[in-house]
C-alpha positions as CSV (number, residue, x, y, z in Angstrom):
1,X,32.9,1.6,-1.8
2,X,29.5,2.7,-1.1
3,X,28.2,4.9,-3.9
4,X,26.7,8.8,-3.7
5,X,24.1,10.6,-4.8
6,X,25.2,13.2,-7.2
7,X,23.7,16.6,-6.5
8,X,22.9,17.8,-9.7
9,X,19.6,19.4,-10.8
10,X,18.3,16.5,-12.8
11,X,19.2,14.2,-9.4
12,X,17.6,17.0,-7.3
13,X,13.8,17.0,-9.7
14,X,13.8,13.4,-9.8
15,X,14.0,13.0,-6.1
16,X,11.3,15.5,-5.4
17,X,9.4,13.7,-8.3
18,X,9.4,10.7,-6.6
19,X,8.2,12.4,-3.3
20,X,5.4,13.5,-5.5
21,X,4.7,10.3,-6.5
22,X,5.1,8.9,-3.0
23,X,2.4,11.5,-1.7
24,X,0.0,10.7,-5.2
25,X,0.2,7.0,-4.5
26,X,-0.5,7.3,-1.0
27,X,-4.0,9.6,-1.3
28,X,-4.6,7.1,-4.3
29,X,-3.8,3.9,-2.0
30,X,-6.3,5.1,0.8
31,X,-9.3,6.8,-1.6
32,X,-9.3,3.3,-3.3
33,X,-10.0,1.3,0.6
34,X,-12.7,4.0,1.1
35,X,-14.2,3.5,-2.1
36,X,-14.4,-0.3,-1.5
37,X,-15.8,0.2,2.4
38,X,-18.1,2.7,1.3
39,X,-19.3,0.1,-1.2
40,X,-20.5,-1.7,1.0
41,X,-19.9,-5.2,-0.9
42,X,-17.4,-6.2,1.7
43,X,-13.9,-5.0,0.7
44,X,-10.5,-6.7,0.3
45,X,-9.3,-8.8,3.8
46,X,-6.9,-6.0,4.6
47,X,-9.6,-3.3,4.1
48,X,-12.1,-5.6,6.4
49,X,-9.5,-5.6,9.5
50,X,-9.4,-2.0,8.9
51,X,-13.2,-1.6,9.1
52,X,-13.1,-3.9,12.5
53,X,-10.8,-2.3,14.3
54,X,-12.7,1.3,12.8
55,X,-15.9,-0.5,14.5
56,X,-14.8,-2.3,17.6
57,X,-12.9,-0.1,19.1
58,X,-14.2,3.2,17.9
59,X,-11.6,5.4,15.9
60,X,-10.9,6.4,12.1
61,X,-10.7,3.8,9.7
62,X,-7.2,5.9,8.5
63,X,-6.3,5.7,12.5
64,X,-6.8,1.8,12.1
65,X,-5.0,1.7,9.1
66,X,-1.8,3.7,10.7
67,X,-2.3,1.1,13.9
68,X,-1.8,-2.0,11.4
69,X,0.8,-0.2,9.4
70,X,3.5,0.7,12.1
71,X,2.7,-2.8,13.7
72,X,4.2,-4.3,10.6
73,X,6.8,-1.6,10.6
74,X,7.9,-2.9,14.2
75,X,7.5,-6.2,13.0
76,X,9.9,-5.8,9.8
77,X,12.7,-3.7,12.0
78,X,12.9,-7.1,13.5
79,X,12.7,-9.3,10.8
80,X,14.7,-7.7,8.4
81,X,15.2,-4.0,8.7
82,X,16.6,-4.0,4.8
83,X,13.7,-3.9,3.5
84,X,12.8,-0.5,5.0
85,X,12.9,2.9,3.6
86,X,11.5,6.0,3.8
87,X,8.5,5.8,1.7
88,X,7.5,2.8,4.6
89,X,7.3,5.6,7.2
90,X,6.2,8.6,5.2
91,X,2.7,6.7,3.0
92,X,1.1,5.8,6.1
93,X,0.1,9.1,6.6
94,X,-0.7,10.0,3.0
95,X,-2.9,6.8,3.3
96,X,-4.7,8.0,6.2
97,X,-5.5,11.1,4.9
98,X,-7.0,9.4,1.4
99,X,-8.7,6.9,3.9
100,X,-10.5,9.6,6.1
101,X,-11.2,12.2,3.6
102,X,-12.4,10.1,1.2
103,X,-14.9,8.3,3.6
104,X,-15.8,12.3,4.9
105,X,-16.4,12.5,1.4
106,X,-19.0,10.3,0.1
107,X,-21.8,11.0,1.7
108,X,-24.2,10.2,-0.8
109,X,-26.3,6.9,-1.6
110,X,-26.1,4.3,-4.3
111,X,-28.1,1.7,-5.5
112,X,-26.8,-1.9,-5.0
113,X,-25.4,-1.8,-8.4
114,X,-23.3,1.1,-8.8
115,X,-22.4,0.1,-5.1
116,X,-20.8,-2.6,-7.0
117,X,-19.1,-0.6,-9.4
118,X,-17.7,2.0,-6.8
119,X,-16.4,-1.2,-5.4
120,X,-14.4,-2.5,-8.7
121,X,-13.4,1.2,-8.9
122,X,-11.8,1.2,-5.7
123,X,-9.5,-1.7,-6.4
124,X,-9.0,-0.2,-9.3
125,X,-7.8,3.1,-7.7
126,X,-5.9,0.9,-4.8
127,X,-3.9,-1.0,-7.5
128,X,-2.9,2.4,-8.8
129,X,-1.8,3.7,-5.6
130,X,0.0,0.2,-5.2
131,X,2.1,0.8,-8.8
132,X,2.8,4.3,-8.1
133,X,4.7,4.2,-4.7
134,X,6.2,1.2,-6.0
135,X,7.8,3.4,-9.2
136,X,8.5,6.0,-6.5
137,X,11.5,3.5,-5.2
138,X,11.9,5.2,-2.0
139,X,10.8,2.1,0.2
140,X,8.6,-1.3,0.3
141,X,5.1,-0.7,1.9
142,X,5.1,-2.1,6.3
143,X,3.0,-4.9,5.0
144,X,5.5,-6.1,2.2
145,X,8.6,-5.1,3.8
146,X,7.3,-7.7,6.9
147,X,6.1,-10.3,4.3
148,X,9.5,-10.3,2.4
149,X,11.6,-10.6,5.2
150,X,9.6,-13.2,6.5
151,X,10.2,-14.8,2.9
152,X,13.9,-14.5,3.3
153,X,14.1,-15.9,6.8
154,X,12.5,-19.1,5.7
155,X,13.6,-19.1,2.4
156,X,9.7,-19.1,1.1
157,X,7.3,-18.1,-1.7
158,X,5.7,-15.3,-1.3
159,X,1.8,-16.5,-0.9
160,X,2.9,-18.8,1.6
161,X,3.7,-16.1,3.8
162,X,1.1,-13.7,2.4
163,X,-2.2,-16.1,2.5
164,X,-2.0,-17.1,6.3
165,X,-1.7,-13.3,7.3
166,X,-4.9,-12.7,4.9
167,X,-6.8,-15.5,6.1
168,X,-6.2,-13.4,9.6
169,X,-7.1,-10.1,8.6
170,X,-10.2,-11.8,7.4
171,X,-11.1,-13.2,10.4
172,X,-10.3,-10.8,12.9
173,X,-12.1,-8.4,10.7
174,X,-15.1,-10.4,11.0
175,X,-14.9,-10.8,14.7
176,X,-14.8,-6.9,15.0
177,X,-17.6,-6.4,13.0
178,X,-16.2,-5.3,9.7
179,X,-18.1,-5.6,6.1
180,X,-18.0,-9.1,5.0
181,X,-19.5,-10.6,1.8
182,X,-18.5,-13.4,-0.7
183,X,-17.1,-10.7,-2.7
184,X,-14.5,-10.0,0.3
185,X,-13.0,-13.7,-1.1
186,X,-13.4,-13.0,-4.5
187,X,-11.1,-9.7,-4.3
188,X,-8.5,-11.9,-2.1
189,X,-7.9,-13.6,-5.1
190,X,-8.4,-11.0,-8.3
191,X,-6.6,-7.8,-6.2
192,X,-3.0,-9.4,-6.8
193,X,-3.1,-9.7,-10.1
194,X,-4.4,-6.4,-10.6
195,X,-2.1,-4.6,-8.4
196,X,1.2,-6.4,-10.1
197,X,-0.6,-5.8,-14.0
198,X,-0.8,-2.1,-12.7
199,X,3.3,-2.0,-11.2
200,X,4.1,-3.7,-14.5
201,X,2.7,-1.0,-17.0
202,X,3.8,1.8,-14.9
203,X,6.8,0.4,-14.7
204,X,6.9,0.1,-18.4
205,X,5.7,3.9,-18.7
206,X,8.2,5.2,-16.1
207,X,10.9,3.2,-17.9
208,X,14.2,4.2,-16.0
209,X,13.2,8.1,-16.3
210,X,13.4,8.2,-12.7
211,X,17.0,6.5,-12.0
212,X,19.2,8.4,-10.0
213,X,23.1,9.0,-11.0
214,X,25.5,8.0,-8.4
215,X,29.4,8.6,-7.9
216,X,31.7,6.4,-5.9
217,X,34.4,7.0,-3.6
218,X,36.9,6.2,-6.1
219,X,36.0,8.3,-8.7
220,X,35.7,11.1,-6.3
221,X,39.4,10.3,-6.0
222,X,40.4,10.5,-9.1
């Protein structure tokens, strides 16, 4: 039997809770990209390809962002739909927005150094975007849903899948004319970890506060 949500109040907060959280993470997910590319250190590989196609073919680095995220939508319908929800179609636009306005934003200069720090601060701010539509539970991100379906289709680790697909975003960012510097490897490496240190104590804080009650067929029966 497939199981129901129950409408009760506490059901009913939770769900716009997580909608809340869905929206937070998604501002939080793009203000941390426009922190690293207004850095100017050279940001993570995704950020980079967003930064190309921004310069080569002249639109909003949120409007690249949105072009690479319903790609990998597309992609995952096709790969394995499952791992869609609706958080997958509803961040993007959240992102965009944090990606835009936070670039609109910043206007003023730094020196090299506290470029640097803006830059550790944006990973920072990206992992916790990461963690909290990742507590939200309404959905896997276009990039992950694609990379775990690819997973289960060749029955693979997950950086087997996930590095190739980097080492492309790196390059094609290049080739566009994105921000490149050695530190654009270093975060390749360090932004994982961070991200899943980040889902794991949010997870931890969150706890199963945000669980949903369900009732099935059968006990509607009885």
């Amino acid at each position: 039997m497939i199981p129901k949500i129950q409408l009760t109040k506490e059901n009913l907060f939770k769900i716009v809770l997580r909608f809340g959280l869905l929206a937070i993470g998604g501002l939080l997910d793009g203000l941390g990209v426009a922190m690293q590319i207004k850095a100017n250190w050279g940001p993570d590989p995704m950020s980079l390809f967003y930064d190309g196609i921004h310069q080569f073919f002249g639109i909003t680095t949120g409007q690249a962002y949105n072009v690479v995220v319903f790609t990998f939508i597309a992609l995952a319908i096709v790969i394995n739909f499952r791992q869609l929800g609706f958080g997958t179609v509803i961040v993007p636009f959240f992102v965009k927005i944090g990606i835009d306005q936070g670039l609109n934003l910043m206007t003023f200069e730094l020196s090299r150094v506290m470029n640097l720090v803006l830059l550790a601060a944006g990973i920072i701010v990206l992992a916790l975007g990461v963690a909290t539509i990742v507590v939200a539970d309404m959905g896997k991100g276009a990039f992950d849903a694609f990379v775990l379906g690819v997973m289960d289709r060749l029955n693979t680790k997950y950086y087997k899948v996930r590095r190739p697909i980097d080492l492309i975003f790196l390059v094609g960012g290049i080739m566009m004319g994105g921000t490149f510097s050695a530190t654009t490897v270093i975060i390749a490496f360090i932004i994982g970890p961070v991200i899943s240190f980040a889902i794991d104590f949010f997870k931890k804080v969150v706890g199963n506060r945000l669980e949903l009650s369900f009732v099935h067929d059968q006990d509607m029966a009885i």
